[in-house]
C-alpha positions in Angstrom: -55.6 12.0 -3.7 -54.0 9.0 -2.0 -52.1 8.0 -4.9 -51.1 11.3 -5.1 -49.9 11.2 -1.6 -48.3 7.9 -2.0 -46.2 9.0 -5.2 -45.3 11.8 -3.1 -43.9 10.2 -0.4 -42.6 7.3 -2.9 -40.1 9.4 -5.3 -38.3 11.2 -2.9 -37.7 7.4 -1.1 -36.3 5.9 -4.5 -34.3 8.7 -5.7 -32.6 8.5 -2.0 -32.5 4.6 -2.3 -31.0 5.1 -6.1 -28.4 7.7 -5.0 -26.9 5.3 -2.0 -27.1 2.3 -4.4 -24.3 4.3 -6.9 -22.6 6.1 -4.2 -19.0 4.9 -3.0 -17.8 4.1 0.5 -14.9 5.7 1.2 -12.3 4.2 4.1 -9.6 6.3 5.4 -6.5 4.6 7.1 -4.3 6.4 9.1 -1.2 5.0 10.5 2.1 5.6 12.6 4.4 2.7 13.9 7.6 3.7 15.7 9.4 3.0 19.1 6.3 5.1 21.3 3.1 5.2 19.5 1.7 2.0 17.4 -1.6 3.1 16.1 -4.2 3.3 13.7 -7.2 5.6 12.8 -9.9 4.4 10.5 -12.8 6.4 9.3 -15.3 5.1 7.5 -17.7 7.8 5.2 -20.5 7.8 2.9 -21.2 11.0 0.8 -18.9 12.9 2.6 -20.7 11.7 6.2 -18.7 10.2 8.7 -20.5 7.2 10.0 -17.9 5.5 12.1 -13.9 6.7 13.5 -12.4 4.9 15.3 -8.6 4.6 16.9 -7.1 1.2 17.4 -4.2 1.5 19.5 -1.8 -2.0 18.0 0.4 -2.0 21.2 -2.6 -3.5 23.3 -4.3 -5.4 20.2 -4.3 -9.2 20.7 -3.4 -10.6 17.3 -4.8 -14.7 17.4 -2.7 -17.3 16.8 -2.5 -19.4 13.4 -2.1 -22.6 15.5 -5.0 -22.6 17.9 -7.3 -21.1 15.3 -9.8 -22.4 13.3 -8.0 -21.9 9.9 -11.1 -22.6 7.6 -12.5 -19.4 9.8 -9.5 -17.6 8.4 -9.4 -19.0 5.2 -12.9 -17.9 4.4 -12.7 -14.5 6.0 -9.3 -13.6 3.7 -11.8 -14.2 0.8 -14.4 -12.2 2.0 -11.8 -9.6 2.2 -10.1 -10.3 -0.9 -13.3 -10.1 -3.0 -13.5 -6.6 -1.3 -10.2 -5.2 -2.4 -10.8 -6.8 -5.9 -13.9 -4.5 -5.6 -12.4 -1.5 -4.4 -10.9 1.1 -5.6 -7.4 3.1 -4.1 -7.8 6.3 -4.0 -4.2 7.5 -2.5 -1.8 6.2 -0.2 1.2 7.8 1.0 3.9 5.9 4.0 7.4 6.7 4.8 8.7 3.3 6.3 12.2 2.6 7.4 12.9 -0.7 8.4 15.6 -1.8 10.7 16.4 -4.6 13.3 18.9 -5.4 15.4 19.9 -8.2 13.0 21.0 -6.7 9.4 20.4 -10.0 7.7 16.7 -9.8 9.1 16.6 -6.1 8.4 17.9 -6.5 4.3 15.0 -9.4 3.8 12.5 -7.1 5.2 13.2 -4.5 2.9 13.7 -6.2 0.0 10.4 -7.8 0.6 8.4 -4.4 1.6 10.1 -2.8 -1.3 8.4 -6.1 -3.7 5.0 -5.1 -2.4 5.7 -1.6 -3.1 6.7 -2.2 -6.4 4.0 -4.9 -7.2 1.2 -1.9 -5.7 2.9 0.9 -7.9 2.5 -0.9 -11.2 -0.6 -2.2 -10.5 -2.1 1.0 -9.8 0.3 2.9 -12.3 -2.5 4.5 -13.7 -2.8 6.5 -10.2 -1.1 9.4 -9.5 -1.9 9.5 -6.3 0.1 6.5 -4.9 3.9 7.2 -3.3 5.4 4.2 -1.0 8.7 5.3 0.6 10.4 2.5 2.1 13.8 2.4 3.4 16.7 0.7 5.2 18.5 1.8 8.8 21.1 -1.1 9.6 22.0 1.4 12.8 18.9 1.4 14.5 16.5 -1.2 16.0 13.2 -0.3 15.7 10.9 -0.2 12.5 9.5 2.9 11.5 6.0 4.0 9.4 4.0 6.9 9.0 1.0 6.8 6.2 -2.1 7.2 5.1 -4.4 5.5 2.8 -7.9 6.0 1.1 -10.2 2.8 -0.6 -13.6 3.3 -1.6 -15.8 1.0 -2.5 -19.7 0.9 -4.4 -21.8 1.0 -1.3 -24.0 -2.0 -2.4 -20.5 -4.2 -3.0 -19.6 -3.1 0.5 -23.2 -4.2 1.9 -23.0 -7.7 0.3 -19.5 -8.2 1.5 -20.3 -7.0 5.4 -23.5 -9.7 5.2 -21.2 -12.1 4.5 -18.7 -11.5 6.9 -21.4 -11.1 9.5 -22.2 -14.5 8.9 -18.8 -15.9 8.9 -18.5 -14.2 12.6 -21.7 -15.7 14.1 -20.5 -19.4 12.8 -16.9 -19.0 14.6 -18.9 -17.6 17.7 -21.2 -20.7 17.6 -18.3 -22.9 16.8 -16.6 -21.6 19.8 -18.9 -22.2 22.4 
C-alpha cells in the first residue's frame, strides 16, 4: 500500500520535473527610444506563464562606468551572457530605427554600423522568417529614433545553469565591493 502511495505521489512529480526540464524559456523584449519616452518591457514566460514583467524606464537607468569598474567583473559576466545567446534561440524580432545627430559625419558611421549588425543578424539567422531590422538615416533631425520588439527562448535547464552562475558572479562583485 505505501509503495503504492509513494508511486502515486512520485510519477506525477517526474513527469512535471521531465516536462520543465525540455521546456523553453521564452523572453520578450519590448522597446521604444525617441525624444520623450526611453524604455523597455521585458517579460519573462515559461509554458505560456508569465513569471516576471517588468518596465525599465532607460532615462533614469544609471549605466556604470568602464573606468571605475572592475573589468574582470565585466569580462566574466559578458561570457555568462554570451554562452546564453550561443544557447538561445531568436524567435522574431522586428525595430524600425532611424538614426540621426546633430553631426552628419557621426550620424553616417552610426548607420553604417547599425546597418553591419543588421546584416551580420539577418544572415545569421537567414533561416528565420521571422526577423525584419529597419534601420535608417535622418541627417535633418537630432534625435535617434527605435521602436521594436524581440522574442529568445532558451531550454529552461540551460537558462537555470546560466542564472547560477551569474548569481555567483553578483555576490563576488558585492563582496569585492565592500
Amino acid at each position: 500500500m505505501l509503495i503504492v502511495l509513494l508511486m502515486i505521489i512520485l510519477l506525477p512529480v517526474i513527469i512535471i520535473l521531465f516536462i520543465l526540464s525540455r521546456s523553453r524559456v521564452f523572453i520578450y523584449m519590448d522597446w521604444q527610444w525617441d525624444e520623450n519616452d526611453k524604455n523597455v518591457q521585458i517579460k519573462i514566460s515559461i509554458l505560456r506563464i508569465t513569471f516576471y514583467q517588468e518596465t525599465i524606464d532607460l532615462t533614469e537607468l544609471d549605466f556604470p562606468s568602464l573606468e571605475t569598474d572592475d573589468k574582470v567583473d565585466m569580462k566574466e559576466m559578458y561570457h555568462v551572457v554570451k554562452s546564453v545567446l550561443k544557447k538561445s534561440k531568436i524567435e522574431n524580432i522586428h525595430t524600425d530605427t532611424i538614426i540621426a545627430t546633430d553631426d552628419p559625419s557621426i550620424t553616417a558611421y552610426l548607420f553604417v554600423s547599425i546597418t553591419t549588425l543588421a546584416e551580420w543578424i539577418r544572415s545569421h539567422y537567414s533561416n528565420n522568417r521571422h526577423i525584419e531590422l529597419n534601420v535608417s538615416a535622418d541627417f535633418e533631425q537630432e534625435t535617434i529614433q527605435s521602436v521594436g520588439e524581440c522574442m529568445i527562448s532558451v531550454k529552461l535547464s540551460k537558462t537555470i545553469k546560466e542564472m547560477k552562475k551569474m548569481k555567483k558572479l553578483r555576490k563576488e562583485s558585492e563582496n569585492n565591493g565592500r
